[in-house]
GUDOBA-520842 format. One record per residue (C-alpha): z, y, x; residue number from 1. Coordinates in Angstrom, 2 decimals, padded with zeros to 5 digits. Layout:
// GUDOBA-520842
((Z, Y, X), NUM)
...
//
This chain:
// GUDOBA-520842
((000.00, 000.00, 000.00), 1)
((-000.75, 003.59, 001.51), 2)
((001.61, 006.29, 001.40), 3)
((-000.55, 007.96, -001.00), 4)
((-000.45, 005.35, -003.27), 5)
((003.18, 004.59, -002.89), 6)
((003.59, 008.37, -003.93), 7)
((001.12, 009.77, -007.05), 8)
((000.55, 013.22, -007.87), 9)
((-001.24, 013.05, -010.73), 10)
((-002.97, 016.64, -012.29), 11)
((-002.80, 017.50, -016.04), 12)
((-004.31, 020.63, -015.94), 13)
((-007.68, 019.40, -018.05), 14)
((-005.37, 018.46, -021.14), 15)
((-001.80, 019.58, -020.81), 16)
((-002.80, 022.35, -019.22), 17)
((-005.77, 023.58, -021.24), 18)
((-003.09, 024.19, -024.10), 19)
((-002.15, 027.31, -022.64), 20)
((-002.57, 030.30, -025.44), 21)
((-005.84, 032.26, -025.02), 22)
((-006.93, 028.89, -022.74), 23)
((-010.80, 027.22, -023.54), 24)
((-012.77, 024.89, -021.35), 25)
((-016.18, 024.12, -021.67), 26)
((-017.11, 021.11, -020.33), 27)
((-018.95, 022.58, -017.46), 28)
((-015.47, 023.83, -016.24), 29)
((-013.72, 020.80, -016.49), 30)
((-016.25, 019.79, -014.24), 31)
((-016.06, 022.01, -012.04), 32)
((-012.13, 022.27, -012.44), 33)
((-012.19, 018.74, -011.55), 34)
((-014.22, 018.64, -008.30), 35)
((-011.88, 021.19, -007.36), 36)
((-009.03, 018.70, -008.08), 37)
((-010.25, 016.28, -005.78), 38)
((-011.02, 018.85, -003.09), 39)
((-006.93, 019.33, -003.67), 40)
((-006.16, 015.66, -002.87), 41)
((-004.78, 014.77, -006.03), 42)
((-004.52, 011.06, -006.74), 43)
((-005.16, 011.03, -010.38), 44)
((-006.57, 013.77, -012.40), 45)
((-006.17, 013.62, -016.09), 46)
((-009.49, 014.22, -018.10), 47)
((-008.80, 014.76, -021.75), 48)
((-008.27, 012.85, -024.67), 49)
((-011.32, 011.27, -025.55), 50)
((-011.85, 009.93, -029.36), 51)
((-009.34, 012.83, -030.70), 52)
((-011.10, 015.84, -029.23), 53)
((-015.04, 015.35, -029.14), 54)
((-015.37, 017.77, -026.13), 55)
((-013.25, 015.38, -024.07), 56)
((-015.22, 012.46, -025.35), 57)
((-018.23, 014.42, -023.87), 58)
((-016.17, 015.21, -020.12), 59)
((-016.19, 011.66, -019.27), 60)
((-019.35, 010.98, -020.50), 61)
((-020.53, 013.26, -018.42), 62)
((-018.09, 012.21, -015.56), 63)
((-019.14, 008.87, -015.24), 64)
((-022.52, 010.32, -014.00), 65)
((-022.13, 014.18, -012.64), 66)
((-018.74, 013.59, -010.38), 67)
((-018.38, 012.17, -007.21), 68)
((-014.59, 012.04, -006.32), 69)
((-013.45, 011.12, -002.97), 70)
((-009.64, 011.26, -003.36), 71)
((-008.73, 011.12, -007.30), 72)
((-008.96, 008.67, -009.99), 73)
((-010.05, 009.58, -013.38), 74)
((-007.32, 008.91, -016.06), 75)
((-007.77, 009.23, -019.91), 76)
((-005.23, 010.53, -021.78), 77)
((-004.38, 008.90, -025.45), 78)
((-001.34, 007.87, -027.58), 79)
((000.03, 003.88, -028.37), 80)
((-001.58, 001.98, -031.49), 81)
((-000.86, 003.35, -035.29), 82)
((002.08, 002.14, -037.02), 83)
((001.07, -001.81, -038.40), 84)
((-002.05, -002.04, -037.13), 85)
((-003.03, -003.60, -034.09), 86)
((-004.71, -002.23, -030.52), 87)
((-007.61, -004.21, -030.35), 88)
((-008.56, -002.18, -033.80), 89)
((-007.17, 001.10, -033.20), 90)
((-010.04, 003.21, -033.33), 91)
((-007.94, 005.66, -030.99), 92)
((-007.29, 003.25, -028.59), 93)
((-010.85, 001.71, -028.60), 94)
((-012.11, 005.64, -027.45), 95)
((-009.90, 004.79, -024.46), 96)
((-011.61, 001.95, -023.40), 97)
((-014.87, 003.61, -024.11), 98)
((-014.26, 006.50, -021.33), 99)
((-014.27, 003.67, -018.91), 100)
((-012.14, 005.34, -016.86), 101)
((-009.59, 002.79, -014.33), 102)
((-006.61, 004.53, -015.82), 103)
((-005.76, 005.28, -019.24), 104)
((-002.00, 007.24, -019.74), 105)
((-000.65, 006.56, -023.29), 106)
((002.17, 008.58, -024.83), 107)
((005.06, 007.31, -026.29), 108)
((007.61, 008.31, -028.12), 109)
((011.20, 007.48, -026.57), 110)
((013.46, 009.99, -029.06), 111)
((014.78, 008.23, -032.27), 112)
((014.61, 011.35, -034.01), 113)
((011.15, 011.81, -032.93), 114)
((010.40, 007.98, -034.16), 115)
((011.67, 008.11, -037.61), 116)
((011.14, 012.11, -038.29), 117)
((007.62, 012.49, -036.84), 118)
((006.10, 008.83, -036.35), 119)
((008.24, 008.14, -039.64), 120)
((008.54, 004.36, -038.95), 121)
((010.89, 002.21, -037.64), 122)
((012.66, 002.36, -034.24), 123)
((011.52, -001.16, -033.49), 124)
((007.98, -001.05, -034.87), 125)
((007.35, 001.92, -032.31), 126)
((008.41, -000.17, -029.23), 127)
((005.96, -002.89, -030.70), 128)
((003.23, 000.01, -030.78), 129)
((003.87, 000.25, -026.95), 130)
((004.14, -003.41, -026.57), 131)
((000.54, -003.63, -028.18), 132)
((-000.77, -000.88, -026.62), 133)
((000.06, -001.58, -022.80), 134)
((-000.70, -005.08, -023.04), 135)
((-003.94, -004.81, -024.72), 136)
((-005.44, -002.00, -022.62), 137)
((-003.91, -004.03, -019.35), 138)
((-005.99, -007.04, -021.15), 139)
((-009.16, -005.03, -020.48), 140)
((-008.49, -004.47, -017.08), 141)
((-007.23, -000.91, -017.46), 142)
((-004.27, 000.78, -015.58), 143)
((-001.92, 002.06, -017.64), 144)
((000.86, 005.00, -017.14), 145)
((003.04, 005.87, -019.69), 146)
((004.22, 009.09, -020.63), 147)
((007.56, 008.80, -022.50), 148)
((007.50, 011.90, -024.55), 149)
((010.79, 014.13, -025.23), 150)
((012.91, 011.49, -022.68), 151)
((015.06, 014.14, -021.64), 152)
((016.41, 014.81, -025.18), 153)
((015.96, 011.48, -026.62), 154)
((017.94, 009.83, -023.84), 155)
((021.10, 012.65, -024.74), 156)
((020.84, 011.53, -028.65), 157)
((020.36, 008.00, -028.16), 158)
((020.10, 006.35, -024.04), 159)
((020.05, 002.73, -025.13), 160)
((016.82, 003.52, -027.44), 161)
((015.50, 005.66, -024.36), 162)
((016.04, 002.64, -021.85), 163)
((014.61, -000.06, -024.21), 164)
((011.29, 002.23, -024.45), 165)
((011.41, 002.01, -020.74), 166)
((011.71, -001.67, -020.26), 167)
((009.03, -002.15, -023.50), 168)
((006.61, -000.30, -021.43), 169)
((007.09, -001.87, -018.18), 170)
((007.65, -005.51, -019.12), 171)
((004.14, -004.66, -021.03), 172)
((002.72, -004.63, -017.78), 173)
((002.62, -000.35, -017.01), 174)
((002.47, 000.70, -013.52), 175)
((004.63, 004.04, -014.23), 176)
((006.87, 005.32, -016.88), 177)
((006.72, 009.41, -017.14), 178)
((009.98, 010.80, -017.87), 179)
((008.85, 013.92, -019.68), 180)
((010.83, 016.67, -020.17), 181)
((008.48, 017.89, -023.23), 182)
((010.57, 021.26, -024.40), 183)
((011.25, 022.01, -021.08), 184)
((014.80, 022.61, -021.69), 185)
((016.49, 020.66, -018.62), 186)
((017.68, 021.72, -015.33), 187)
((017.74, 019.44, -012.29), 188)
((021.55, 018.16, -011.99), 189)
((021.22, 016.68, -015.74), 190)
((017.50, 015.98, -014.67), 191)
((018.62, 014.30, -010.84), 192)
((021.80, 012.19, -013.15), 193)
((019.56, 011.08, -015.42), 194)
((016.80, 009.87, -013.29), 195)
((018.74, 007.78, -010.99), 196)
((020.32, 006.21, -013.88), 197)
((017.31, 004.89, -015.63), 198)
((016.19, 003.39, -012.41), 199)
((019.29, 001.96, -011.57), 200)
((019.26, 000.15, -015.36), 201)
((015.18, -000.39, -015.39), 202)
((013.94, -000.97, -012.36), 203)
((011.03, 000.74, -013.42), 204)
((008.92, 002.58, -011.54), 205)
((009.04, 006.36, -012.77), 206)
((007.39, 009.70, -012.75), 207)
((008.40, 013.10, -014.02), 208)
((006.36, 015.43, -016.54), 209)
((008.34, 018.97, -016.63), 210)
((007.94, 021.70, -018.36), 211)
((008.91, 025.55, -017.52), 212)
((010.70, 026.82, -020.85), 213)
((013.87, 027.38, -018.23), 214)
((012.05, 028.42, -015.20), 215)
((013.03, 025.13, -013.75), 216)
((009.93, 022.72, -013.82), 217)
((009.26, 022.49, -010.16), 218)
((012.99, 022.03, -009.26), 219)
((013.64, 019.75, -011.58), 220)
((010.24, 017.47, -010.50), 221)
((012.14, 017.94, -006.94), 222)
((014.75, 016.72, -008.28), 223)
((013.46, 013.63, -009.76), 224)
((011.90, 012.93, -006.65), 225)
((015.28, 012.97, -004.84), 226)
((016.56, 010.44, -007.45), 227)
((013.92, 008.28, -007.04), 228)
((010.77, 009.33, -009.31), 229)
((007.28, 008.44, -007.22), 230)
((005.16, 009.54, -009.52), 231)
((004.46, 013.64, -010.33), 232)
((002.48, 015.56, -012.88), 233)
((001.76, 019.02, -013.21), 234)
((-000.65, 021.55, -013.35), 235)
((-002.62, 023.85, -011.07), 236)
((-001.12, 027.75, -011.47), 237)
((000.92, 026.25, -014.09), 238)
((-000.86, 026.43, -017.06), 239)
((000.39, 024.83, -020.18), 240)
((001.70, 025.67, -023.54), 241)
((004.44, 027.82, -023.52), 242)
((005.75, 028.74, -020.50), 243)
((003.70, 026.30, -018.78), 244)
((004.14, 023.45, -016.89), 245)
((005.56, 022.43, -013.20), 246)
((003.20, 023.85, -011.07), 247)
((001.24, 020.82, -008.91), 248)
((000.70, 023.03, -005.65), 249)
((004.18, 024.21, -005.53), 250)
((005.52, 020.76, -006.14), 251)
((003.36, 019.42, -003.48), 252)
((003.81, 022.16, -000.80), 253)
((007.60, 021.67, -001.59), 254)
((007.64, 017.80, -001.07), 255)
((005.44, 018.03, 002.18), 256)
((006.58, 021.52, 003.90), 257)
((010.74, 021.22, 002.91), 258)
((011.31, 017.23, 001.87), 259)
((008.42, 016.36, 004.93), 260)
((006.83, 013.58, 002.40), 261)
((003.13, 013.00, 003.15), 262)
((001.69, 013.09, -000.69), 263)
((-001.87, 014.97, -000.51), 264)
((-004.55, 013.50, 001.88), 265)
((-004.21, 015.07, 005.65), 266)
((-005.85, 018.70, 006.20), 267)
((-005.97, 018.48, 001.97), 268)
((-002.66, 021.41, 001.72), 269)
((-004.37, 024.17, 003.66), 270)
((-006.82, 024.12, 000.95), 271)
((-004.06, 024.49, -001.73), 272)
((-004.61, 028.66, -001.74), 273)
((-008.59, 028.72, -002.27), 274)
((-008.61, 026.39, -004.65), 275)
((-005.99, 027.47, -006.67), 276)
((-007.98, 030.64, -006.77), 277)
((-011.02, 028.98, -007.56), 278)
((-009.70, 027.52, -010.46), 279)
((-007.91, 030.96, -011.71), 280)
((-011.83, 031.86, -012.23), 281)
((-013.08, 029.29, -013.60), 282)
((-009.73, 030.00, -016.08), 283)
((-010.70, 033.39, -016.50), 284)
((-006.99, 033.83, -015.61), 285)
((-006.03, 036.08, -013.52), 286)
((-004.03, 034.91, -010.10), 287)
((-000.54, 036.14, -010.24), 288)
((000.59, 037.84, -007.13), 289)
((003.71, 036.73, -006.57), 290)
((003.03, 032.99, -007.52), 291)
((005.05, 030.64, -004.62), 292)
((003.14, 029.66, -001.57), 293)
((-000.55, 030.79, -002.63), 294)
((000.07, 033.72, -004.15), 295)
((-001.16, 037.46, -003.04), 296)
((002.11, 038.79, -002.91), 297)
((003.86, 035.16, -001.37), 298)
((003.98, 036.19, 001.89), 299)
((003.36, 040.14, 001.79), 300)
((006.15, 042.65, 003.47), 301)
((006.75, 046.18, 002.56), 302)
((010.17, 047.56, 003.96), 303)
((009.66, 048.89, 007.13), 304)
((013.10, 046.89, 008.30), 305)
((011.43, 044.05, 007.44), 306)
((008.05, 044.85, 009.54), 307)
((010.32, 046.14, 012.34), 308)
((011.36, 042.56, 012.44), 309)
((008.05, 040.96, 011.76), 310)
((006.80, 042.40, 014.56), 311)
((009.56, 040.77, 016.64), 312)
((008.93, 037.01, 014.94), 313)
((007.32, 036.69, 011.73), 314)
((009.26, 033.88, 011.04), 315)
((012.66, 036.21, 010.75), 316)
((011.24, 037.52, 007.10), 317)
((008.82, 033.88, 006.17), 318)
((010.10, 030.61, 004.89), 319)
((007.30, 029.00, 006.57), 320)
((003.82, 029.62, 008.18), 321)
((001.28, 030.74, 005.34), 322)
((-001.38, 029.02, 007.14), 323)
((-000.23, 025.93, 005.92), 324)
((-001.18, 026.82, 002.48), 325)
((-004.26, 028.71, 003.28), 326)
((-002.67, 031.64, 002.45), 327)
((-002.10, 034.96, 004.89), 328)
((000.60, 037.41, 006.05), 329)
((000.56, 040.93, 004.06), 330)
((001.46, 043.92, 005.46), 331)
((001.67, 046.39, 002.64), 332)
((001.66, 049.88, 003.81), 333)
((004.04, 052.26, 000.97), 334)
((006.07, 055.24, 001.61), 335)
((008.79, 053.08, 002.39), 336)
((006.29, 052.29, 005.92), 337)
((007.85, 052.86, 008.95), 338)
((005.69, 053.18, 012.51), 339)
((005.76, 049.33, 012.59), 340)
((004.49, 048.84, 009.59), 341)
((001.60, 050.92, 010.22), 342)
((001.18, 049.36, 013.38), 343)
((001.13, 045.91, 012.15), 344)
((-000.94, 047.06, 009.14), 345)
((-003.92, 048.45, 011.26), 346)
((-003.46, 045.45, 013.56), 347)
((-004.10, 042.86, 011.00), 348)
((-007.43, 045.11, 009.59), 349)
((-008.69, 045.23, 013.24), 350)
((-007.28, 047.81, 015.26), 351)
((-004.93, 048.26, 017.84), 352)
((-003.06, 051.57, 017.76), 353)
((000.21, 050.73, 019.31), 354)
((-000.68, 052.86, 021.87), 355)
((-001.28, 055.87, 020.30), 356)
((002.01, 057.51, 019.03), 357)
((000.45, 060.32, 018.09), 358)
((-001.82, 058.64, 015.65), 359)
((000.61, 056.48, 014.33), 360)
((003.10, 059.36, 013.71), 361)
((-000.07, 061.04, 011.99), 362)
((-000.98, 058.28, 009.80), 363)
((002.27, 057.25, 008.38), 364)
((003.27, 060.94, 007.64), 365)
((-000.27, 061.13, 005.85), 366)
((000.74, 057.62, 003.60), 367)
((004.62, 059.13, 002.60), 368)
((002.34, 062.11, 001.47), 369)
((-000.33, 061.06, -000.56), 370)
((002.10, 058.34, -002.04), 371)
((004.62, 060.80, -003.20), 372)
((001.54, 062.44, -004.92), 373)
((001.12, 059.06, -006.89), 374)
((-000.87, 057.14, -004.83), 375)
((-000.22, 053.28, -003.66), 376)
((-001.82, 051.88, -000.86), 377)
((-000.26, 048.62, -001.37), 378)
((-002.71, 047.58, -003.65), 379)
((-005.39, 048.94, -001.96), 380)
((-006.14, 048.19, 001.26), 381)
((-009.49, 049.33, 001.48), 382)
((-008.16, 052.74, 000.75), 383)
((-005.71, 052.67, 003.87), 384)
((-008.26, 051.28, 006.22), 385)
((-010.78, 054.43, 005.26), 386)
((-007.74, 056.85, 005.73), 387)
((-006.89, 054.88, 009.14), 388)
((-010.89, 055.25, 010.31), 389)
((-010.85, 058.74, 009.34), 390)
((-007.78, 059.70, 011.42), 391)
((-008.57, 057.59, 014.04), 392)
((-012.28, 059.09, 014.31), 393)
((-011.63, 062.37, 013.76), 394)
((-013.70, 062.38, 010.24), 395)
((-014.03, 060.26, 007.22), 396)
((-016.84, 057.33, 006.65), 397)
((-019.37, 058.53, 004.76), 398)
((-023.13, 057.57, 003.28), 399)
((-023.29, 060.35, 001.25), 400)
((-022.42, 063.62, 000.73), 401)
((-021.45, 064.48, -003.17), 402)
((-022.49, 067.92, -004.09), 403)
((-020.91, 067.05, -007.44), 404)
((-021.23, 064.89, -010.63), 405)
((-020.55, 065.15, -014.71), 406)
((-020.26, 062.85, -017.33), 407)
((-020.78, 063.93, -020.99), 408)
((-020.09, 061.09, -023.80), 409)
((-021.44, 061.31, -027.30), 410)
((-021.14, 059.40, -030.81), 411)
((-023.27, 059.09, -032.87), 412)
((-022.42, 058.21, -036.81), 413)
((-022.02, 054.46, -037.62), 414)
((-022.74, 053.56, -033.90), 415)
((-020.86, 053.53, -030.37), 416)
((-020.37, 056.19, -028.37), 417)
((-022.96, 056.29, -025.53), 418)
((-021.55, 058.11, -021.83), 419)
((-023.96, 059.79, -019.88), 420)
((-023.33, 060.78, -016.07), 421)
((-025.35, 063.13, -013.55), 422)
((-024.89, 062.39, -010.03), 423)
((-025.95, 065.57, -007.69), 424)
((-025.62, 064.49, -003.50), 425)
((-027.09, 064.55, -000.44), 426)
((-027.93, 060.77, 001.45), 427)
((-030.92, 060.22, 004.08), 428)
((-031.36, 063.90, 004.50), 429)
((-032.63, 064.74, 001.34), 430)
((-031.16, 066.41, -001.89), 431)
((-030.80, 063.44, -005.09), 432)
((-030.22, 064.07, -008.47), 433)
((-029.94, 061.25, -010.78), 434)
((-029.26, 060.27, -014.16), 435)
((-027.52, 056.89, -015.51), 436)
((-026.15, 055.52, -019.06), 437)
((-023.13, 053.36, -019.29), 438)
((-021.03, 052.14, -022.34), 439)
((-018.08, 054.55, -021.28), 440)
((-017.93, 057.52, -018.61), 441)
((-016.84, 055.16, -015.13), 442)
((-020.16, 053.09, -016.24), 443)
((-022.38, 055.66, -016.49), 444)
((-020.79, 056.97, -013.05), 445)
((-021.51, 053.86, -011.75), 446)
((-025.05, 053.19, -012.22), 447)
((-025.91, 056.69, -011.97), 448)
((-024.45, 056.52, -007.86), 449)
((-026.33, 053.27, -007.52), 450)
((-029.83, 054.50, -008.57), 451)
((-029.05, 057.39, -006.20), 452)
((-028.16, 055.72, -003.31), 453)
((-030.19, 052.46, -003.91), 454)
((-033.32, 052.83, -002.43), 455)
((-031.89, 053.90, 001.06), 456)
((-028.86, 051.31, 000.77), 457)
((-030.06, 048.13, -000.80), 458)
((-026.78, 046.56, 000.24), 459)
((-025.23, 047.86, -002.90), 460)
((-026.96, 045.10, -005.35), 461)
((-024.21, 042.67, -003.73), 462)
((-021.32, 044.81, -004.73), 463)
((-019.75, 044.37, -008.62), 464)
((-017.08, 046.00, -010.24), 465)
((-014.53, 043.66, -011.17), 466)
((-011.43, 045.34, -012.34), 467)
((-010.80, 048.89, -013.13), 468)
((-006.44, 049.72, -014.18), 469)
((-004.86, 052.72, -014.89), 470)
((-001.81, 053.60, -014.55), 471)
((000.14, 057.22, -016.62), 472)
((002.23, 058.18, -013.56), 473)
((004.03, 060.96, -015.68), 474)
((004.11, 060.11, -019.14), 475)
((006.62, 062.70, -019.88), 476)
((003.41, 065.36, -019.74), 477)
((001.69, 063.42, -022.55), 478)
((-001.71, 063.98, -022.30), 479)
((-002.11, 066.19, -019.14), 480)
((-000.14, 063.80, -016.76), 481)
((-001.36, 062.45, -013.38), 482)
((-003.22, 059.55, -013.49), 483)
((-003.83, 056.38, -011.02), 484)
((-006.87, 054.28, -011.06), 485)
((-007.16, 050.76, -008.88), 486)
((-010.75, 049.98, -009.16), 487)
((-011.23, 045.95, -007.21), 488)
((-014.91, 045.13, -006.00), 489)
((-016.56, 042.12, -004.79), 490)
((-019.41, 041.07, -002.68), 491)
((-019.34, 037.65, -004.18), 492)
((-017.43, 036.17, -001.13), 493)
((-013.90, 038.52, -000.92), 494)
((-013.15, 041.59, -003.04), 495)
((-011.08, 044.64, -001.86), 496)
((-008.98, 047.22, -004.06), 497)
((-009.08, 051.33, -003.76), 498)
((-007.44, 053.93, -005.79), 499)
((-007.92, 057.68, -006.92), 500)
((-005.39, 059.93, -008.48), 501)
((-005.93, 062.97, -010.37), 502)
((-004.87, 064.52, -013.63), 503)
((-008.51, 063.94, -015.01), 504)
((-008.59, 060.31, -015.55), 505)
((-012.49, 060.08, -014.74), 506)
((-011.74, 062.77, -011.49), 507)
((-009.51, 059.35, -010.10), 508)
((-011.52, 057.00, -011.49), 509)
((-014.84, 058.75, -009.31), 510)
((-012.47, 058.82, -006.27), 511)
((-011.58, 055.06, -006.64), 512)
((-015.05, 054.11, -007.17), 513)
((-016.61, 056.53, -003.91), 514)
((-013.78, 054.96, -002.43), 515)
((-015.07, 051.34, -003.20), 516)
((-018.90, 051.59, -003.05), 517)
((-018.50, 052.90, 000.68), 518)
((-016.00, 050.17, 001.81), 519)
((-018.40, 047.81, 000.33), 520)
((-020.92, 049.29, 002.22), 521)
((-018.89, 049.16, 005.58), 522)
((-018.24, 045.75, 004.91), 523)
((-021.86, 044.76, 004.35), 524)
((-022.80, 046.31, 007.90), 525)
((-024.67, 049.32, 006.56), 526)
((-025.80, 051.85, 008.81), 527)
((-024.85, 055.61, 007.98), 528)
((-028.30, 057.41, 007.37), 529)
((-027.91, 061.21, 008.23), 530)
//
C-alpha cells in the first residue's frame, strides 16, 4: 500500500461544494475544475450525483471520454437503496453503476431522529438500506465509501445507533466510513473524543466530512486525523452551503507543513496557490485575501516593526516559507511604512535603493502624504512602483501627455443612459483628439484613451479592465466627499491594482485608469514614443 493510499484526501468541491449560494457549474467547469483537481494531487475527486441531477449524469458521461487524470480517482456521489425495495432495482442506485466510475460514495443516515423524522422508517430497515446498498454495489465491483450523515449529532442523541451504522457499513464490505459533521456545529476536543472512540469500538476505517458553521472545519478534520481518521474531504477555497466546508488546501498544507504527513503527490503542494486561484475563476468567486496559506494577504506585512524585522529574517514575522504553497512574501507599503519597508518594498519590485538615504527618506515621506490624503498603496502596487520610478528618475513614466478629457452622459426616455467621453492628448509627437461611447462615464473613458493611443501602442489590446471599487472616504460630506477608486487590470497572465483619489468620482477613476493603462504598458515592454 503507498502512503498515498494509506492516507485519502478526497475533494467535494463538484457536489458539496457547488451548493454554495449564488454557486452554478456548467459542465465545462467541472471539467475544467476537475483537471485542476488532479493537477492538486487529490486522490479522489467527487463528481456529482448522477441519476438525481441530469447535469451530473452528463459530467461523467463526458468524463469517461474528455479527462485524463494522473493522480485522482473519479467517485460518484449517491444515497443507500429506498425504504423496502431492493438495490439491484433502485433506479438511484442503478445511475451509480451507470457512471462507471471505480468509486461510488453513498450517504447514510446514522441519526435516529434523522431515520424516523426524515427517512420516516424504521431504525433497523435503514441499516438494511446500507446493508443492501454496500453489498450490492461491492457485488459489481465498485468501491464504496460511506458518508454517515449528521454522525456528530446522531452519535450525542443516540451512540449505540451511530456505532451499529458504522459496523452495518463496514461488515457490508465499505472501504471508509465518513464521519460527517453535516451542521457544522462541532469543535475538535468533542470531535478528537469522539473519533478515537468509534475506532476503538469499530475498527473501522474512518474519514471526516466537516463543515464551517463554527469556524472550526479544518481544525476539527486535524483533529480527526490525530485520533485516527485516514480519510479527508473538503473543498477547494471552501465552498459549500452555508458557511462552507473544511477547506482541502488548508487541511493538506496543515497535515504536510505542521503534522509532516506525506498526503498529496511530491512537488503536488507548491501548486496548491495557482490552482486554488484557477479555480476561484472558473467559480466566478472572487479569491479572498486573507484565506490561510494561498491567500493574497497570507503572507503580506505592513507595520514597519514588522519589516524592520523581516529584513533581519523573514522567518521572525512567517509561520513557514510561502514558497511551499506557491504563494509569495508581501510587502505592503501604508503610512504606517517605515525606511525598511520601503526598502524591502522596492527590493522585491526590482530595485535596490538601500543605498540611497536620500531617496528612501523622499519616498516614504511622499507615501505618509498622499495616504493621509486618502490614498492606499497597499492595494496597489502598481501605483507605488510608478511613484518609486518617478522619484528615482527624476520624472514620471509617461506615453502620453493628457491635455485634458470630458465625459458627458445622457438618457434618453424608455432607454439607458448612454456616456460619452472626449479624450484631448499629445502621444508620438502629434496632437489626438478622440471620441468613444461606453455604457457609463469610466467606459467611455476607456475606449476613448484606447482608440487614441492604439495605433502607436498596439500593446494595449492585451490589457482588460477587470475590477473597478470605490470607496466614500468621508461620508460625513454626503455627496461632495473624497473619493477612492482601485481599478485591477490584466494582461491575461498577472493583473496589477492602481488607485486615484479625488472629490469627482470620475477625476479618480481617470487617475486610476492613466495609472493602469501605463503600467500595463511598462509591463508589456513598450517603448515611450516622444
Amino acid at each position: 500500500m503507498t502512503d498515498l493510499e494509506r492516507f485519502h484526501v478526497y475533494d467535494t468541491s463538484l457536489r458539496d461544494g457547488a451548493q454554495q449560494e449564488g454557486l452554478s457549474l456548467s459542465v465545462q467547469d467541472k471539467l475544467a475544475i476537475a483537471a485542476h483537481l488532479d493537477e492538486l494531487g487529490v486522490g479522489f475527486i467527487e463528481g456529482g450525483w448522477p441519476g438525481a441531477v441530469p447535469k451530473d449524469t452528463e459530467f461523467f458521461r463526458r468524463a469517461r471520454t474528455e479527462l485524463e487524470l494522473k493522480t485522482a480517482t473519479l467517485a460518484a456521489f449517491g444515497a443507500t437503496r429506498k425504504a423496502g425495495g431492493r438495490a439491484a432495482d433502485d433506479p438511484q442506485v442503478r445511475a451509480l453503476l451507470d457512471a462507471e466510475t471505480s468509486v461510488v460514495t453513498l450517504v447514510a443516515k446514522s441519526h435516529v431522529g434523522h431515520v424516523e423524522r426524515a427517512l420516516r422508517t424504521t431504525l433497523d430497515e435503514n441499516l438494511a438500506m446500507i446493508a443492501d446498498t454496500v453489498t450490492f454495489l461491492v457485488g459489481e465491483g465498485r468501491r464504496v465509501f460511506v458518508d454517515c450523515e449528521h454522525f456528530f449529532d446522531g452519535y450525542r442523541t443516540d451512540p449505540e445507533y451511530a456505532l451499529r451504522v458504522v459496523r452495518t457499513a463496514t461488515e457490508s464490505g465499505a472501504d471508509v466510513v465518513v464521519l460527517c459533521d453535516t451542521n457544522g456545529g462541532m469543535l475538535p476536543d468533542d470531535v478528537r473524543a469522539t473519533v478515537s472512540a468509534v475506532a476503538e469500538q469499530t475498527g473501522a476505517r474512518l474519514g471526516m466530512h466537516a463543515h464551517n458553521d463554527t469556524g472550526c472545519a479544518v481544525a476539527n478534520t486535524v483533529a480527526a486525523v490525530d485520533a485516527g481518521a485516514t480519510h479527508v474531504q473538503g473543498t477547494v477555497n471552501g465552498t459549500g452551503e452555508r458557511t462552507g466546508n473544511a477547506d482541502i488546501v488548508t487541511v493538506v498544507a496543515n497535515l504536510e507543513l505542521k503534522r509532516g504527513m506525506r498526503v498529496l503527490p511530491d512537488g503536488a503542494l507548491p501548486e496548491a496557490t495557482r490552482i486554488a486561484h484557477a479555480i476561484s475563476e472558473l467559480t466566478n468567486i472572487v479569491p479572498y485575501s486573507r484565506q490561510p496559506y494561498v491567500g493574497a494577504s497570507a503572507f503580506a506585512h505592513k507595520a514597519g516593526l514588522h519589516a524592520s524585522a523581516i529584513k533581519v529574517d523573514p522567518d521572525l514575522y512567517q509561520h513557514t516559507d510561502p514558497g511551499l504553497v506557491g504563494n509569495d512574501m508581501r510587502l505592503l507599503v501604508s503610512d504606517m511604512a517605515g525606511r525598511a519597508s520601503i526598502e524591502l518594498k522596492s527590493r522585491e519590485l526590482g530595485f535596490d535603493v538601500s543605498g540611497d538615504r536620500e531617496l528612501v527618506t523622499r519616498v516614504t515621506q511622499r507615501v505618509k502624504d498622499l495616504e493621509a490624503a486618502g490614498y492606499t498603496f497597499e492595494a496597489a502596487d502598481a501605483s507605488f512602483e510608478l511613484l518609486l520610478r518617478a522619484e528615482a528618475e527624476g520624472q514620471r513614466l509617461s506615453y502620453f501627455d493628457v491635455e485634458s478629457w470630458r465625459v458627458i452622459t445622457e438618457s434618453r426616455p424608455g432607454g439607458d443612459a448612454v456616456s460619452e467621453a472626449t479624450v484631448k492628448l499629445r502621444a508620438g509627437g502629434e496632437r489626438v483628439v478622440v471620441t468613444g461611447e461606453g455604457n457609463g462615464p469610466v467606459n467611455a473613458l476607456d475606449h476613448a484613451l484606447r482608440t487614441a493611443i492604439g495605433a502607436l501602442y498596439p500593446e494595449i489590446d492585451k490589457l482588460e479592465l477587470i475590477d473597478f471599487r470605490v470607496r466614500i472616504l468621508d461620508a460625513a460630506h454626503g455627496t461632495d466627499a473624497v473619493t477612492r477608486v482601485l481599478v485591477e487590470m490584466t494582461d491575461g497572465k498577472t493583473s496589477w491594482e492602481t488607485v486615484g483619489v479625488g472629490a469627482n468620482i470620475i477625476e479618480a477613476s481617470w487617475e486610476a485608469l492613466v495609472d493602469a493603462v501605463t503600467y500595463g504598458l511598462l509591463r508589456q515592454g513598450a517603448a515611450a514614443i516622444s
